[in-house]
C-alpha positions in Angstrom: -98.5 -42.4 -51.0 -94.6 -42.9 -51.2 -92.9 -45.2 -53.7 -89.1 -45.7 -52.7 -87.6 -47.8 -56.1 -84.6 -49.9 -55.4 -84.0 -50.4 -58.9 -83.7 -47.0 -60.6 -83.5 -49.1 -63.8 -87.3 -49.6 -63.6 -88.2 -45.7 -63.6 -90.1 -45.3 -66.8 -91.8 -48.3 -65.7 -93.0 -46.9 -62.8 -93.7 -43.9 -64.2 -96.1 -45.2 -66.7 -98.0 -47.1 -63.9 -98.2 -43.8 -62.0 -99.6 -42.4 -65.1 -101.9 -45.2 -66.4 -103.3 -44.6 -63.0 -103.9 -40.8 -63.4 -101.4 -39.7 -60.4 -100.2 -37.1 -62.5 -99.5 -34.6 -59.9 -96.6 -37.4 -58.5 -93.2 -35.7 -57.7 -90.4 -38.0 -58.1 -86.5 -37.5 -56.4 -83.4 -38.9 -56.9 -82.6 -40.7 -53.8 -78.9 -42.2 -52.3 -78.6 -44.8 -50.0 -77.3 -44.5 -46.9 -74.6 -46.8 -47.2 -73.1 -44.3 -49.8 -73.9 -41.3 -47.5 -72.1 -43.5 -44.3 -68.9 -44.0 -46.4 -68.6 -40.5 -47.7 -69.2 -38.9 -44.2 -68.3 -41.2 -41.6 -64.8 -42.4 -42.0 -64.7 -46.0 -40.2 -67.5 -46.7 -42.9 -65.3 -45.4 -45.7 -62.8 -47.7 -44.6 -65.2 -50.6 -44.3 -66.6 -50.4 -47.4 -66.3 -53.9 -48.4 -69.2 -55.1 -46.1 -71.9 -52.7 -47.9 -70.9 -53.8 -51.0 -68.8 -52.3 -54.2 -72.3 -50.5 -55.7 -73.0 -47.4 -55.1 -76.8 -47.8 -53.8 -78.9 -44.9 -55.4 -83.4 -45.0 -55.7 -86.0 -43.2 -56.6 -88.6 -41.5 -54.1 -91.7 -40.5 -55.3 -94.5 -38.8 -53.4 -98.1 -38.9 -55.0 -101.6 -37.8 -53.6 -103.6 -40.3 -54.2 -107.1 -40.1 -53.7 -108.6 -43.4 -52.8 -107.8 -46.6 -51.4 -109.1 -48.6 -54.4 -106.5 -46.6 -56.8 -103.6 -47.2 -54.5 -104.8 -51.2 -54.8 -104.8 -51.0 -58.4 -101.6 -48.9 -58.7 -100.1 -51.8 -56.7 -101.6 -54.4 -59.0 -100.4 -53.3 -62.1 -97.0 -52.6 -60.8 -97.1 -56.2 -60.2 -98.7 -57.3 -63.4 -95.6 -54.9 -65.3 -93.1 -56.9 -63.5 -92.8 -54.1 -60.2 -93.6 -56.6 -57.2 -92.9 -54.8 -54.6 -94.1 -57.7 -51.9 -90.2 -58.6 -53.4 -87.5 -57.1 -51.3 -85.3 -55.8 -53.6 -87.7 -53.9 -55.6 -88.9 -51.5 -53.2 -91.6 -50.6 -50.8 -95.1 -48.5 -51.5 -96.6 -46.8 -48.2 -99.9 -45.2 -47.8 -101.4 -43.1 -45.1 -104.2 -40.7 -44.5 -103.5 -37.6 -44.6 -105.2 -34.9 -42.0 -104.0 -31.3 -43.8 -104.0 -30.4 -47.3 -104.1 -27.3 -48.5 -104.1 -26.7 -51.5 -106.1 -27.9 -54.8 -105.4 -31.1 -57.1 
């Protein structure tokens, strides 16, 4: 599964759900949006920076084995019950996928 967090400001949050849901083995990065990598590398963007915004966007990745389908359901569900409702857009987005090589124990 990967979490990206909009709001970095709801971290511990997340973190707890992650925990609550015994993902403990979940690695989570500091993230930067690409409107802050556009206007620090590509100069016409630097120069427009007005139309992204004055905030710097940064997030929060994280990347979690998760070993079910039902515990990526309820991860989702109490995210939502703690006020992480990620069906809205400016919270963020959880994905899920199988996954066809692991190697490695968890």
């Amino acid at each position: 599964m990967i979490v990206i967090l909009k709001k970095e400001s709801l971290t511990k949050k997340l973190v707890s759900i992650l925990i609550e849901c015994g993902l403990y083995d979940s690695t989570v990065l500091d993230g930067e949006g690409i409107e802050n990598v556009a206007t620090q590398t590509i100069p016409l963007f630097s120069e427009l920076r007005g139309l992204f915004g004055e905030e710097l966007v940064y997030n929060k990745t994280v990347i979690a084995y998760v070993p079910d389908r039902e515990t990526i359901d309820d991860f989702v569900a109490l995210c939502a019950k703690d006020g992480l409702d990620f069906a809205n857009d400016d919270v963020g987005v959880v994905m899920a996928f199988p996954c066809t090589v692991f190697v490695g124990s968890m």
